[in-house]
N, C-alpha and C positions, 0 to 999 in steps of 0.2 A: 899459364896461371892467370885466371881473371884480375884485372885490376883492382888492387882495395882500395884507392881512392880514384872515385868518377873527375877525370881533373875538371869536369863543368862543376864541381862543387867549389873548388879554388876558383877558376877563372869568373863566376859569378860574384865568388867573395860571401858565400854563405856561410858568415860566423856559427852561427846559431847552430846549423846540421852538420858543420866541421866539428863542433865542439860535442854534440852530442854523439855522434860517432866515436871520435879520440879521444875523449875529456876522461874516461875512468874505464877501468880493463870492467869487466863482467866478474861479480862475484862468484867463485863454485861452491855451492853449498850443502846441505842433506840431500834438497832435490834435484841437483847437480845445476845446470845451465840452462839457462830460459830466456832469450830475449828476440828481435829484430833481425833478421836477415839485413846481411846490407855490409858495407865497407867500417873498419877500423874495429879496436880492441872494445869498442860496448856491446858487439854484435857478433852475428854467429856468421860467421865467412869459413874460407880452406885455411885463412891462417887460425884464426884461434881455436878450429876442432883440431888442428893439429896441433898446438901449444897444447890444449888440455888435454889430448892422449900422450903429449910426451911424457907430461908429470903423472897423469895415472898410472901408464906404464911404470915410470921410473919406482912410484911407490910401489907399487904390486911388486917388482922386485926388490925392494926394501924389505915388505913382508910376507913371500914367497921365495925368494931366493931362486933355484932351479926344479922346482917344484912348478913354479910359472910355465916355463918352458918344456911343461912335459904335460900337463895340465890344461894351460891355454886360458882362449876367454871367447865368449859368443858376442856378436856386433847385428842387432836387427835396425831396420828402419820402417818410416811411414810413408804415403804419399806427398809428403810437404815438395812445393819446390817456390823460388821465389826466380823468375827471368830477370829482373832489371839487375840483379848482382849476381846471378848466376850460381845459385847457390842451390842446396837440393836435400833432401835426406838422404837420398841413394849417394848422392857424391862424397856427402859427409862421410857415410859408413864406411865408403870406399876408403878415405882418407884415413880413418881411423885403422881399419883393418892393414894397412902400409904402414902403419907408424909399427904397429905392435911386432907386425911378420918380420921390418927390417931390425928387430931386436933378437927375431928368432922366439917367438911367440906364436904357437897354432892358432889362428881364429878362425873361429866356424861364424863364417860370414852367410847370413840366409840370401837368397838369388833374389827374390824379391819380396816387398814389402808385407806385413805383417803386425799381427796384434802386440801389442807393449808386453802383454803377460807372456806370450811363446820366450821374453828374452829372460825373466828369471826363469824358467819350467828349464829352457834349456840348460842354466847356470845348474840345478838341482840333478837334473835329470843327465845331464852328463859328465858331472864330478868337476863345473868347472871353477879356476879364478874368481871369475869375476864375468860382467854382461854390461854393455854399453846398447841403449836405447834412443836412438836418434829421432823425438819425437816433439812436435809441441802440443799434445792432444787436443783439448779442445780452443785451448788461444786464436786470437783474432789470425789469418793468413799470411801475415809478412815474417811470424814468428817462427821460432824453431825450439829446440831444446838438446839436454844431453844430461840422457837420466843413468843415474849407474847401478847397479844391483851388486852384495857382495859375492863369495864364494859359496853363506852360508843360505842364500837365494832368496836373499830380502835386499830391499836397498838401503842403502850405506845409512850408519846413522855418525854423531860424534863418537871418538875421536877421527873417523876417517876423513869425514869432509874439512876438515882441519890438515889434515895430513895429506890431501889432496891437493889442496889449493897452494899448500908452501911449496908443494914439488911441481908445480906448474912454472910459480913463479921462478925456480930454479932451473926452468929447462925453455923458459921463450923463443930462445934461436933454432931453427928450425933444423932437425938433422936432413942431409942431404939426401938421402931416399927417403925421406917423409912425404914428398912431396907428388913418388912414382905411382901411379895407380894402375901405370898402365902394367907392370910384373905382375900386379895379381893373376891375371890371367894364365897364370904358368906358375903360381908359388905354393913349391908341395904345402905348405905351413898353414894353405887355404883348404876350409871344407864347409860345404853348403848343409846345413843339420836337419833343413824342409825333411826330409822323407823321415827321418828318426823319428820326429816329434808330434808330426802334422797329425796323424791320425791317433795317436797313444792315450789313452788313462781317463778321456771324456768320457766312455763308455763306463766308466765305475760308478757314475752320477744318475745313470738309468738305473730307475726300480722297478717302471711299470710299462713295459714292451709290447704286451697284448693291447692293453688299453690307447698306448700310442699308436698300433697300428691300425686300429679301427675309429679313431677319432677323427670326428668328419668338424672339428673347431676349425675355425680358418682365423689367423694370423696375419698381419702384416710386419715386416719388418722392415727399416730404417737404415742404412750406414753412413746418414748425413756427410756425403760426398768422402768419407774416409775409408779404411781396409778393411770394413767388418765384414760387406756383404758375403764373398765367399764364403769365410770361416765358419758363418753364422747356416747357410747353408748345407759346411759341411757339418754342422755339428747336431741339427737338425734331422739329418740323414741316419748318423750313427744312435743316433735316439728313437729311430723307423717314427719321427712326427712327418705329417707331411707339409712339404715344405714351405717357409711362410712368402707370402707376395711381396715382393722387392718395389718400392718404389722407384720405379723407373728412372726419373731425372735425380736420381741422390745412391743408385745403387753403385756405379763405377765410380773409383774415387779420381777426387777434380782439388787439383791446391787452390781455387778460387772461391770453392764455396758457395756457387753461385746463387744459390735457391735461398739463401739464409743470409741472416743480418749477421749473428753468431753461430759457431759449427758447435753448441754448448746443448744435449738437450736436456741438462737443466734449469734452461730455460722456459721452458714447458710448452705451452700449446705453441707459441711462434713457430718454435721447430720442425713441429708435427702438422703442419698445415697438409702439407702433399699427401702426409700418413694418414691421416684421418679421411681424407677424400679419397684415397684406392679404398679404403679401409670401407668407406659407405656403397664404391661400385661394387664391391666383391661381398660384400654379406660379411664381412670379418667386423668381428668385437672388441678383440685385443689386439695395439699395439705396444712394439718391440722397439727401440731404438738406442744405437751404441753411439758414443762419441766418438768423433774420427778415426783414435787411435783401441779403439775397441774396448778399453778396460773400465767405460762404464754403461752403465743399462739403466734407460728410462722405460715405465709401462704405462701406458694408457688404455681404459678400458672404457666403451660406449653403456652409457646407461639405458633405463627403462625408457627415459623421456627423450630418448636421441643427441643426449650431448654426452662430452666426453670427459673425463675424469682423469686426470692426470696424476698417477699416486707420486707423494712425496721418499723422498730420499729413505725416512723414518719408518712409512707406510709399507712399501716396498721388504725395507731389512726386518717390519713385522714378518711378512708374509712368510717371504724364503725363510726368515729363523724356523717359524713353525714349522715350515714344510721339511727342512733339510733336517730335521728333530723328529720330526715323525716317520720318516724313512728311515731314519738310523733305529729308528726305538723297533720299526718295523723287521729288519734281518738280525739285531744284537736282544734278543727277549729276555738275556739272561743281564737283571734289572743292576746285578753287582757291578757292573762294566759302567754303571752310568756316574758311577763318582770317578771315572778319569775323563771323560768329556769335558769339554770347554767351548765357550762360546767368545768372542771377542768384540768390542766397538769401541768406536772413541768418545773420548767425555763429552763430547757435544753432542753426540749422537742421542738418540730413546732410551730411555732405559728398558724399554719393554724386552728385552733377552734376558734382562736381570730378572724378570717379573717372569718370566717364563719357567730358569732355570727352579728360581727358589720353589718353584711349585713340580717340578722335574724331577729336581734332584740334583742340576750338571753344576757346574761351575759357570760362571760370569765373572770378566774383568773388564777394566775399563783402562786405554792407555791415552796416551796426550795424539791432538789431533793428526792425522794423517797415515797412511798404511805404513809408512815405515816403521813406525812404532808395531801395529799391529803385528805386520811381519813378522818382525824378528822377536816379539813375545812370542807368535806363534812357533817360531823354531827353536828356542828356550823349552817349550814345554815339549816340541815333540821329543828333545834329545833327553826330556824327561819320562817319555814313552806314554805320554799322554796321546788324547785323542782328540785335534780341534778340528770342528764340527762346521764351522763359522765367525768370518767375521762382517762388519761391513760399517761404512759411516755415512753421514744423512746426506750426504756429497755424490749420490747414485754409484757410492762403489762396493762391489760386494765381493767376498772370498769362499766360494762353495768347495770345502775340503782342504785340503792342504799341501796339494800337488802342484801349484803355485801360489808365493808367499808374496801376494800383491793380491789389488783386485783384480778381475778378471771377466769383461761384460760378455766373454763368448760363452763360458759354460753359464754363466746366470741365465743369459738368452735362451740357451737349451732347455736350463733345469725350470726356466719360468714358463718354458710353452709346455713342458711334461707336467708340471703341478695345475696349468690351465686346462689341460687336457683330461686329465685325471676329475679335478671338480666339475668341467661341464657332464662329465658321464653322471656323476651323481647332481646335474641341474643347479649346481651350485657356484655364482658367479664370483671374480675373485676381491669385489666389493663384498660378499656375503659372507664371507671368508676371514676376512677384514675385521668384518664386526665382530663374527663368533670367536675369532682371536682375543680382542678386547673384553667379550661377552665372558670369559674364561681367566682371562689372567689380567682385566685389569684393564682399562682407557688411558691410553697415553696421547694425551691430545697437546700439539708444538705446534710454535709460532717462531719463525725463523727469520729473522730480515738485516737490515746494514744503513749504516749512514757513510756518508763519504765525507771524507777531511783531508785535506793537503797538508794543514798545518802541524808538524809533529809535537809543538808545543803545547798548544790546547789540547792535542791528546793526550799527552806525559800527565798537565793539569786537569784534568778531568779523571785522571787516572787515580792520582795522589790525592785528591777533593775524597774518593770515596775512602782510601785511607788513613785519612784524619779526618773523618765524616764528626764535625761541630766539634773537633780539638784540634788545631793546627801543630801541636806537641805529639803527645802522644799517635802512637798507632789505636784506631780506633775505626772501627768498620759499620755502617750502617745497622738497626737494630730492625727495622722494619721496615716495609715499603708499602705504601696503600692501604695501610692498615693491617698488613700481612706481618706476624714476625719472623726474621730470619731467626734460623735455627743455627748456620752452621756458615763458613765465609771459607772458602780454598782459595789463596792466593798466588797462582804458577808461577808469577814475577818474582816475588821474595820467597815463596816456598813457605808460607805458612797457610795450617789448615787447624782453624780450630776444631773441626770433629776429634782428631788425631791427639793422645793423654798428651803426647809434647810437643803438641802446637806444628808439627813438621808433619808437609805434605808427604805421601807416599808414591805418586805423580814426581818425574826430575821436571825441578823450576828451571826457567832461562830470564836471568834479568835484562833481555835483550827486547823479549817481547814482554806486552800485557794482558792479563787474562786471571779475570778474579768469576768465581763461582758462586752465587747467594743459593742457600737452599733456603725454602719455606716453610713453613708449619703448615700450610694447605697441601703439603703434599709437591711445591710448585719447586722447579731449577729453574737457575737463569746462571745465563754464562756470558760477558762480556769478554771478545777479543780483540784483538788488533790483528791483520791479514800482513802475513810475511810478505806478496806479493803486488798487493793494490793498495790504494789510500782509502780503506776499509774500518770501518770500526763495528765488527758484528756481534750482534747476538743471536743465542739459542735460549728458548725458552720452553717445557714442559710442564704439564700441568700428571700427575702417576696417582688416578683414583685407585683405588681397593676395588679388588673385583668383587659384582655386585652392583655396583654405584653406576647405574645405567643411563643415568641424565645426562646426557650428551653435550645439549645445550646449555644445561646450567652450566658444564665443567668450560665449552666453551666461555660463556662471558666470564669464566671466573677468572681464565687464563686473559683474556683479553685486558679485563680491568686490571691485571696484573702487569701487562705489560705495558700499558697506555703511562701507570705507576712510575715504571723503572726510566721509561723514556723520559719523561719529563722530568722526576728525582735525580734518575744515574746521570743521564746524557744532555739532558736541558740543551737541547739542538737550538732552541733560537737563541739562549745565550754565547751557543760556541760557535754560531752560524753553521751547525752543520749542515748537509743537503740528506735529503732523505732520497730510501732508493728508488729510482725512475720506475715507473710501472712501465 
């Protein structure tokens, strides 16, 4: 067993990295475990993946009983590894997959590494427990994670991650075969799931087969040094696209990263430098790019003037909404089926699905940020016998169907080079596309950015400032900004929403975080939060014309003087010394 403490950390006398090391165990929480490779209880080593499989274990049979044991649970990883602590995602899983088998627990451990969505699709697709995902997706390189998905093949939301975390802390000492990896190799309670799953259900997301087998579109694709490129390959195949150019120095996956400052590409052109340059040898127009751990999709596309266009988060969940909306409206004609369809995003996300449905006919809802909400709405309505169609949030994550209930950047990647494929035959690019979305249901034109704050004070008061806005008594909320009136204030913190007859948001509040919503009489959203993860303070901001209203540029400066407004009214950065974010 590798050493968890390097004793050159002692024998130096380095207070400072002893302490952050051991100073506070790792919280587990909705998104289960995220931190640093490395020695001691703040970090992800063999001791604490197996601390936190004891207690997930332990809970699963709290509420599975011997249903666990006959049921099981599926354990994927990525290519993370970190050498100076010796630490791995392959070894992780290993570990985990020991903890579970020495309770007498089947895990369908995959042989090698794999996209984050194969681990709910198997949770769903093989009746299991539960699924442990050993990934840090796109995080800086020393980092790891431990994502968990439930039985119902969404991940965990409250009460679980509460219920997880007390049964960790009850089970810290390590059992004595937690520790064997080496019986896996021999342990009937082991099963590899790759062949079950690998090739199953992506074919249901092809519509147009002819069309993809004669489309001479040339593609590049991306798996910025993570697991996508195979998948992405094979998924391309089962779609008869022909297959997209792999950038060479980013196609086999590397835990260094080396080509990249961040393995994020929602960071946008940075990432895509290599992409862009195969992308001008080869005659190709669209790029394709997945985050390490595959469950997100950035597109870029080469304009008329030879530069490149990187669509946003928003831009993108336009496109696929239309697209995956007009397929379906394409095989289901019969129009009575379209009031059980649903579409999904998060409140920060475009409204533009909203804007799409009401003109459709489908449904649209809106949940609190991140797919786990999504999820597991979306498995609420199926066991409703509903139909969800879609979801996605401005975060480059998208959900095409409902055969995994997470994002999922390998079928996106498919279904985006099939709808590329499809409009180049009719000469139409997926910027022209774009517009006649907007030209149709409406311009949703967003402004998305962050300040950074270390101080949790100034945040808490800057918070409280907008809720006694000129009464320090009273609850009182801003009336206007910039000249703009607000209509309507959702407050997620305390869970009041005045649109709502009694003032109670229909969103669950958490007074943990903060997160207040201004809507505008111009049509305008703004949404102020605080980022569970970073010392963030973001907004999302939207400007939703009436279709029709085709000044582009007016709707730009509208949104912009609107947000120039909130910054200086809401955030007043040089009074709170914020930092604005780095270009």
């Amino acid at each position: 067993v590798p050493l968890l403490s390097p004793p050159g950390l002692v024998k130096e006398g380095a207070v400072g990295e002893l302490r952050r090391c051991f100073g506070s165990r790792m919280e587990f929480g909705t998104a289960g475990l995220r931190a640093a490779m490395g020695p001691g209880i703040s970090c992800m080593n063999d001791l604490t993946i197996i601390q936190t499989t004891q207690g997930f274990c332990k809970y699963l049979e709290q509420c599975f009983g011997q249903c666990l044991k006959e049921r099981g649970v599926v354990v994927g990883f990525d290519a993370r590894a970190h050498p100076p602590s010796g630490g791995s995602s392959r070894r992780f899983a290993s570990l985990a997959a020991a903890v579970f088998t020495c309770r007498g627990v089947p895990v369908h451990l995959f042989c090698d590494i794999t996209p984050t969505p194969f681990v709910p699709f198997a949770v769903s697709h093989l009746g299991l427990c539960a699924g442990v995902m050993v990934t840090a997706s796109h995080n800086p390189k020393q980092d790891n994670g431990y994502k968990v998905y439930w039985e119902n093949g969404a991940q965990i939301v409250p009460p679980h991650d509460k219920g997880i975390s007390v049964a960790i802390e009850a089970n810290l000492e390590p059992w004595p075969e937690s520790w064997d990896i080496t019986s896996l190799s021999h342990c009937p309670l082991l099963k590899d799931p790759f062949q079950d799953i690998h090739t199953e259900t992506i074919q249901q997301h092809c519509h147009h087969r002819d069309i993809n087998k004669s489309s001479e579109v040339k593609i590049v694709h991306t798996s910025v040094h993570g697991v996508g490129h195979a998948f992405v390959q094979s998924a391309f195949k089962a779609f008869d696209l022909r297959p997209p150019y792999a950038v060479e120095e980013q196609k086999d996956p590397d835990p260094e990263f080396p080509t990249v400052k961040y393995p994020n590409p929602e960071e946008g052109k940075g990432v895509l430098t290599l992409s862009f340059a195969l992308a001008e040898r080869e005659g190709a127009t669209v790029v394709l790019a997945n985050d390490p751990d595959a469950d997100r999709l950035a597109v870029a596309e080469q304009q008329k003037g030879g530069q490149w266009r990187v669509f946003s988060g928003n831009e993108l969940g336009a496109l696929l909404g239309w697209w995956v909306y007009r397929c379906w409206k394409q095989t289901n004609p019969d129009q009575s089926t379209v009031k059980s369809v649903y579409m999904l995003a998060s409140t920060v996300s475009s409204k533009i699905l909203r804007a799409i449905a009401l003109k459709e006919g489908f449904h649209f809802e809106e949940t609190l940020t991140g797919f786990k909400w999504m999820g597991n709405r979306a498995r609420e309505l199926l066991d409703q016998n509903k139909i969800v169609l879609f979801a996605f949030e401005e975060a480059i994550g998208y959900m095409c169907g409902s055969a995994v209930l997470d994002k999922d950047g390998v079928s996106a990647a498919a279904i985006a080079g099939e709808m590329t494929s499809y409009l180049a035959a009719k000469n139409i690019t997926l910027s022209q596309q774009l517009t006649a979305v907007y030209e149709e249901y409406g311009y949703h034109i967003t402004k998305n950015s962050y300040f950074i704050c270390h101080d949790q004070e100034v945040i808490r008061a800057m918070f409280d400032r907008l809720r006694h806005y000129g009464n320090q008594e009273d609850v009182s909320y801003p009336r206007q900004c910039g000249g703009v009136a607000i209509t309507a204030v959702r407050d997620l913190t305390t869970g009041y929403d005045s649109s709502q007859a009694d003032n109670k948001a229909v969103l669950p509040s958490s007074p943990s975080s903060q997160m207040i919503t201004f809507s505008f009489s111009n049509g305008g959203v703004a949404t102020m939060r605080t980022s569970g993860t970073e010392p963030k303070i973001k907004y999302y901001t939207e400007l939703c014309a009436a279709p029709g209203n085709s000044d582009v540029k007016g709707l730009q400066k509208e949104l912009d003087d609107l947000v120039n407004a909130i910054v200086e009214d809401f955030f007043q950065p040089q009074k709170n010394n914020l930092l604005s974010k780095p270009e």
